[in-house]
C-alpha positions as CSV (number, residue, x, y, z in Angstrom):
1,X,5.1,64.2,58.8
2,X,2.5,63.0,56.6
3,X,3.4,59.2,57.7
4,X,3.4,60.0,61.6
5,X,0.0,61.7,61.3
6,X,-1.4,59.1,58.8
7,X,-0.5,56.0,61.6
8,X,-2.0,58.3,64.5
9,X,-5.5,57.7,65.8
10,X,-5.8,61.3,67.1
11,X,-3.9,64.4,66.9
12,X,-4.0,67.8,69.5
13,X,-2.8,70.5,67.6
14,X,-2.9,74.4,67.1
15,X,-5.0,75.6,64.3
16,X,-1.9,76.2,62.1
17,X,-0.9,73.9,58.8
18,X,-0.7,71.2,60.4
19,X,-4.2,70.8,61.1
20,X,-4.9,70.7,56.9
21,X,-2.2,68.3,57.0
22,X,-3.9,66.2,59.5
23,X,-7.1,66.3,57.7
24,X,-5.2,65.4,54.0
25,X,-4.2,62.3,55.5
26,X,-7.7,61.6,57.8
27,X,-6.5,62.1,61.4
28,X,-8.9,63.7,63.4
29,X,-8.0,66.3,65.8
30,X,-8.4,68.3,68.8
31,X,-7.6,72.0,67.7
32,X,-6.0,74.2,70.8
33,X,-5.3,77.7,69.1
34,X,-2.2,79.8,69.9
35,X,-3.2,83.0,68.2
36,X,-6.6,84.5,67.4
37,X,-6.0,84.3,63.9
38,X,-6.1,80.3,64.3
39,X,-9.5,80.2,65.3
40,X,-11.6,80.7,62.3
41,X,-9.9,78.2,60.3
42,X,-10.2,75.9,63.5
43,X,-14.1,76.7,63.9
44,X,-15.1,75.6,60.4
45,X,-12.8,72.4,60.3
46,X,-15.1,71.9,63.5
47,X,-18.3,72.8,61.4
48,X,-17.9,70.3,59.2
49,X,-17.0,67.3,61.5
50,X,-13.3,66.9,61.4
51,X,-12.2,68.4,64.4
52,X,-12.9,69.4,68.0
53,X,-12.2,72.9,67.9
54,X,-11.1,73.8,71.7
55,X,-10.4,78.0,71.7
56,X,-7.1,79.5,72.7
57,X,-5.1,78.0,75.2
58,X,-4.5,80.0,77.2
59,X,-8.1,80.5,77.8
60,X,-8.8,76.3,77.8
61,X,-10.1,75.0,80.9
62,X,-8.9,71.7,82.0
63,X,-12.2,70.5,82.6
64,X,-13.7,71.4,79.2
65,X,-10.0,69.9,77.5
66,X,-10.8,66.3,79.5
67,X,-14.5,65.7,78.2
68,X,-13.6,66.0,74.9
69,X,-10.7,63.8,75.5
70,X,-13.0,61.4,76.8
71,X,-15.8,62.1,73.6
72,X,-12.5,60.9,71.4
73,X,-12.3,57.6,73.0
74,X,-15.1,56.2,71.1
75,X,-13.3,54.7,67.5
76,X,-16.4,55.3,65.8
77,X,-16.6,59.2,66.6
78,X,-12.6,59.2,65.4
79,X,-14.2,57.5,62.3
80,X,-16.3,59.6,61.3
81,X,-14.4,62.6,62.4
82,X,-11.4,60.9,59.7
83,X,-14.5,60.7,57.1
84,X,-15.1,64.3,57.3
85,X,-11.1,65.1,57.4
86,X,-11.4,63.6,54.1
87,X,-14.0,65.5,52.9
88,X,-12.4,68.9,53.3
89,X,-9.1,68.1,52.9
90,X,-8.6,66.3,49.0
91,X,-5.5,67.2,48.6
92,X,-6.2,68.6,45.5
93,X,-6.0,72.3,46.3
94,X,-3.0,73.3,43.8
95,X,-5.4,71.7,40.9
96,X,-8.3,73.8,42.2
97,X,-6.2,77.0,42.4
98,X,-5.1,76.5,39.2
99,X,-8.6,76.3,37.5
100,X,-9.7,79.6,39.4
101,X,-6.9,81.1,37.6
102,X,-7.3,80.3,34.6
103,X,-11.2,81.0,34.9
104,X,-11.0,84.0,35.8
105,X,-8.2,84.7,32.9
106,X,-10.7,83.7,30.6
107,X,-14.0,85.8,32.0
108,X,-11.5,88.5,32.0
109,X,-10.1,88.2,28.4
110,X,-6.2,87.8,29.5
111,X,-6.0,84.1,28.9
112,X,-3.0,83.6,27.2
113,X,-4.5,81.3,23.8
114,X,-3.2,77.7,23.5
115,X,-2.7,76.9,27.3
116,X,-4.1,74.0,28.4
């Protein structure tokens, strides 16, 4: 997956995982959500530049759908859009998740002694 969204120049999704995937890799996307609970997580991808963030679909209106179509034609919006993917998505989440951990092991006096 990470391949075909890496060679893509744009993807339309709904706000599931795949959008984080898309913005791991730098693809910048037009986010359609299925569900309510999608559109948070679509909102601040939009927020901070690597997506266009479009509501539920069932609510989209053509209209609204084609001028942000037509925004994405320009390759140096999809640029910068890819920049920002970049920016939220490192790809170093696990790492990050791991250090919270262990931080708050330690403020909390259960850190196990000798773990790196």
């Amino acid at each position: 997956m990470a391949d075909v969204l890496y060679e893509s120049d744009l993807l339309i999704t709904a706000g599931g995982i795949t959008s984080f995937q898309s913005a791991c890799v730098g693809t910048p996307m037009m986010i359609i959500c299925q569900v309510e609970n999608q559109l948070k997580n679509a909102t601040e991808l939009q927020n901070k530049g690597a997506a266009i963030a479009l509501g539920i679909g069932i609510e989209l209106k053509k209209d609204l759908f084609l001028d942000e179509f037509q925004k994405l034609k320009n390759s140096e919006t999809r640029s910068c859009m890819s920049r920002a993917c970049k920016k939220v998505c490192t790809g170093s989440g696990a790492h990050r998740v791991a250090l919270s951990i262990r931080e708050q092991l330690i403020s909390s006096g259960n850190a196990v002694t000798g773990v790196a």
